[in-house]
Structures are given as C-alpha cells and as structure tokens.
C-alpha positions in Angstrom: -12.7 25.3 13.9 -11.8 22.3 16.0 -11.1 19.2 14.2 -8.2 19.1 12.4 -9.0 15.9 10.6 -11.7 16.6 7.6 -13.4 13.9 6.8 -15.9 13.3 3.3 -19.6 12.7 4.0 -19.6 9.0 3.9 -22.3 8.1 0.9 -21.1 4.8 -1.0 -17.6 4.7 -1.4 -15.5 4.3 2.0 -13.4 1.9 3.8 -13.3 0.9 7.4 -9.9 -0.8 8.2 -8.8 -1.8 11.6 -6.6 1.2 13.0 -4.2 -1.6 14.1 -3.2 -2.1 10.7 -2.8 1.2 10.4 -1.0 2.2 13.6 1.7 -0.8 13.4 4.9 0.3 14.3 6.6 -2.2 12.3 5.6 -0.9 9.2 7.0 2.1 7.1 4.7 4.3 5.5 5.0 3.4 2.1 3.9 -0.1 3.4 1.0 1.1 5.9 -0.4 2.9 2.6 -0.2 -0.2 0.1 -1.9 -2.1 3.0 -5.1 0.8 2.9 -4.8 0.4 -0.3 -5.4 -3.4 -0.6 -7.2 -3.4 2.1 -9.9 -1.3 0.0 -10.6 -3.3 -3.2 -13.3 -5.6 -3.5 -12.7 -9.2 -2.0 -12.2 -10.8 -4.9 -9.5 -8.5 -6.2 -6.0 -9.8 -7.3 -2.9 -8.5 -6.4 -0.9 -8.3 -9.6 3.0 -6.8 -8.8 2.7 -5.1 -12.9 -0.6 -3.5 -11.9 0.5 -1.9 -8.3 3.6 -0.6 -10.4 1.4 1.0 -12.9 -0.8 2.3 -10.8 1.6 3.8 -8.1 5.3 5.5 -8.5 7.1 2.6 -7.0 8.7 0.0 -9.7 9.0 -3.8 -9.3 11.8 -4.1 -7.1 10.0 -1.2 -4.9 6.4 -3.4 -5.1 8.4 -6.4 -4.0 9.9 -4.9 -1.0 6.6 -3.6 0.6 4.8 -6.9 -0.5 8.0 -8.6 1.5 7.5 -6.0 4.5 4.1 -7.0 5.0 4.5 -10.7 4.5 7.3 -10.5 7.3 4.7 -8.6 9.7 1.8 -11.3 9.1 -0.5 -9.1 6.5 -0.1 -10.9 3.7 0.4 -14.3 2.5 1.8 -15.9 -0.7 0.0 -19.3 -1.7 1.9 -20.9 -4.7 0.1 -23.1 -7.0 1.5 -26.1 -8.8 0.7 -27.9 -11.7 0.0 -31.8 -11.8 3.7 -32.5 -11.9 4.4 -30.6 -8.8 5.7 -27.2 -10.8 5.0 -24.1 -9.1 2.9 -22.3 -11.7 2.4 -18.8 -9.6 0.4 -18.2 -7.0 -1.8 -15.8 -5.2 -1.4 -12.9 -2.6 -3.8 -13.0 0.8 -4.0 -9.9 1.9 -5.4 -10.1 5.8 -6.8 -6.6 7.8 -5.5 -8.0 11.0 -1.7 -9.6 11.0 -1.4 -12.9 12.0 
C-alpha cells in the first residue's frame, strides 16, 4: 500500500477548502481546524460563540481566542450592528476561505 492518506469516496457530503488556509503558518492547529470547520457549513450559517462551545471541547474564553486568531490573520471579520440610536446591538462573523 502506497498512500498514506485515505480518503472517503466522495458522494454528497465533502468540502474543498483552499490548502492555503490550511497550510498557514500563522495559525495554530486548534485554529486551522475551527477554520475547516466553518469553512464547511452552508453559506448562510451563523457563527454563534455558545454553539461552537457546545459543539466542541473548547469553552468561551477558548472560542474567543481562535475567533481572535483568525481575525488577526485576515479569515474572519466581525461586522457590528447598531440600532437607530447608534447602539451596537451584536453583530455578525464573516468567515472568508482566503485571508485578506
């Protein structure tokens, strides 16, 4: 046997992310993973910081730090919304395949 990479027979459900993203040095694992995994939802999908830390080991704090990480390296971006009065009311995470 030659390939040491196994791969599934690709039927419906795969992703194909730029290996850039993948391969960036500037990112730590834990990061390079939450990216592949954001990366693979629908386009639509909304990144929710209690819904990452229930669906992964990390907690907030943990969450936080690898949304920070790949804000700092240009793969995601935080758009804040604000109410009439010019409140910020939240906002919403864009997560981009190639960092700008």
């Amino acid at each position: 046997m030659n390939n040491t990479i196994v791969r599934a027979a690709r039927r419906y459900r795969y992703v194909i992310i730029d290996q850039h993203a993948i391969e960036d040095s500037r990112l730590s694992w834990a990061a390079r993973g939450l990216l592949g995994y954001l990366l693979a939802k629908p386009d639509d999908w909304k990144v929710l910081v209690n819904d990452l830390r229930k669906r992964g080991d990390l907690g907030r704090d943990g969450i936080y730090k690898l949304l920070r990480e790949l804000r700092e390296a240009g793969y995601i971006q935080f758009q804040r919304f604000r109410d009439s009065q010019g409140r910020i009311r939240g906002g919403t995470y864009i997560v981009r395949e190639i960092s700008e």
